[in-house]
N, C-alpha and C positions, 0 to 999 in steps of 0.2 A: 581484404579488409585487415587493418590492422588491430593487434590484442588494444593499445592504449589509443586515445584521442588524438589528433593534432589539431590545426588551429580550425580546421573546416570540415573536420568529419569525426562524429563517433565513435570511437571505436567496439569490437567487437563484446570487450568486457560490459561496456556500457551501456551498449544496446541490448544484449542480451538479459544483465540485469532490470532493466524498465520493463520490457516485455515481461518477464517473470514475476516480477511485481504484479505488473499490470492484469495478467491472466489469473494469477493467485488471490488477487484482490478482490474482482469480480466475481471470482469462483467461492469464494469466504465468504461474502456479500450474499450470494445466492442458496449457500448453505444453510447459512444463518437465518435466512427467512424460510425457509422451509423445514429448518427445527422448530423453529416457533408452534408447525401446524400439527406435529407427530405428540400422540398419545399417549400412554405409560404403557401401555404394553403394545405398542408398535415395536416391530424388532431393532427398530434404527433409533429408538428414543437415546439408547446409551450409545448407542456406536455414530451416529451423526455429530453430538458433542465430543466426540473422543477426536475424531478425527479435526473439527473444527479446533479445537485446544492446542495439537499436535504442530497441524499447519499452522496458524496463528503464532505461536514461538516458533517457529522454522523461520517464519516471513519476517518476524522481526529480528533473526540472526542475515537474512540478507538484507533486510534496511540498513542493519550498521555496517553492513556489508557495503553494501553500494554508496551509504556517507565518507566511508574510509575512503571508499575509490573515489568519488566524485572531490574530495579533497587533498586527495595525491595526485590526480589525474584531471589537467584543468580543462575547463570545458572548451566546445570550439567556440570562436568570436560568433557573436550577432550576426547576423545576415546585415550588410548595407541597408538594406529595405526596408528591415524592422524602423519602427517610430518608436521614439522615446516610452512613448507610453505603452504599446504593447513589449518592448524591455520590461518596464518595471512591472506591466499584470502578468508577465510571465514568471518574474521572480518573485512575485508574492503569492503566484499560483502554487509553486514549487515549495516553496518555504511552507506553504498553509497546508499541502497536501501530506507532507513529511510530519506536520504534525500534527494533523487528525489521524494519519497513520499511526503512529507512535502511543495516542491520547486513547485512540479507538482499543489497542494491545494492552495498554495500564488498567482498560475501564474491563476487560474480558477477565484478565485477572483477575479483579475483586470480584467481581462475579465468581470465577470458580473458587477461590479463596477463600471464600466467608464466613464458610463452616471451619476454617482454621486448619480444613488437609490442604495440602501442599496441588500445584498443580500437575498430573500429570503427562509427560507427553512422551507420547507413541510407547509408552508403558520401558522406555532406554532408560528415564530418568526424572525424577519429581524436583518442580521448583518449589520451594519450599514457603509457605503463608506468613507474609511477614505483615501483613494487615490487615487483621478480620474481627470480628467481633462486634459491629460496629452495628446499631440500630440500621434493621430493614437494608445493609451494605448491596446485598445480592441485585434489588429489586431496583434500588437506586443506581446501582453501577450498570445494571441489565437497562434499564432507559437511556442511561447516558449512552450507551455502548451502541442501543439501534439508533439515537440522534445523530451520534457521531458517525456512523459507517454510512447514515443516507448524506450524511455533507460531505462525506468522502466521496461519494459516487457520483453525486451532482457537482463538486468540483472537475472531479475526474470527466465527467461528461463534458463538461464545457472547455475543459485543456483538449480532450480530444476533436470538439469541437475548434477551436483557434486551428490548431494542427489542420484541420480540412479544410477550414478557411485559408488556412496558407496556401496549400495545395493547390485548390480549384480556386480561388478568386485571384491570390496575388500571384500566383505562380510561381513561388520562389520555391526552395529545397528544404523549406524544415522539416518538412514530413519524413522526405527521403534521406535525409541525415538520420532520424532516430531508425529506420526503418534499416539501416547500414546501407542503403544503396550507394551507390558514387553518385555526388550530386551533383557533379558538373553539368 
């Protein structure tokens, strides 16, 4: 496998970035509903949000991550096979997941934010509150932020659904291109 794309296969960069996304996502997702259930004096109450804050800005330094590369490094062609129209819900999938993704990371921050300290992450270094104060900001941003991650997850299910639809009904190689296998 190659580091960059060419016209019929992933490359290593790219596929490894998705996968990482993709497990980080689910795993953030998953964290996050089960801070909700922790107590105040549960020993995870502060260390569960520490570590969500932390990854959370990590993820969003490899989202711009993988924009950069997904814009220097051009994708493979379509499959033949594809129809017009699963093109364009693939590219409205992609486009709309990028930015619940992005929406989901702005809406955590006002959440940690809102008291006006800075956020910190993995205690390396604080982003600083540049937007807080703001009537009930926490509580309002904490709704949008579970809205936003369950349409991130239900989008994400149903891309990963198309994908196995590829797989097992049309038989063609989308799968095994993001997966880097040789798709011939």
């Amino acid at each position: 496998m190659h580091w960059r794309n060419d016209r019929n296969h992933y490359g290593l960069v790219a596929v490894s970035l998705h996968w990482l996304v993709a497990v980080t996502v689910v795993g953030q997702f998953g964290l996050g509903l089960w801070m909700r259930s922790l107590g105040y004096y549960d020993s995870w109450y502060r260390l569960g949000p520490w570590w969500h804050k932390g990854i959370g800005v990590t993820l969003f330094v490899v989202l711009v991550a993988r924009l950069v590369w997904r814009w220097l490094n051009p994708r493979p062609d379509h499959l033949p096979t594809h129809k017009p129209y699963e093109r364009l819900a693939a590219s409205v999938a992609h486009g709309l997941l990028y930015l619940l993704l992005f929406a989901v990371m702005v809406s955590g921050y006002l959440i940690s934010t809102a008291d006006g300290r800075g956020l910190e992450v993995f205690d390396w270094f604080t982003i600083p509150a540049t937007l807080s104060g703001i009537e009930h900001q926490e509580d309002i941003a904490g709704e949008v932020h579970l809205y936003l991650a369950w349409s991130v997850i239900g989008l994400a299910a149903l891309h990963a659904l198309a994908a196995l639809k590829h797989h097992f009904i049309d038989r063609d190689t989308t799968l095994k291109r993001m997966l880097g296998a040789d798709s011939r």
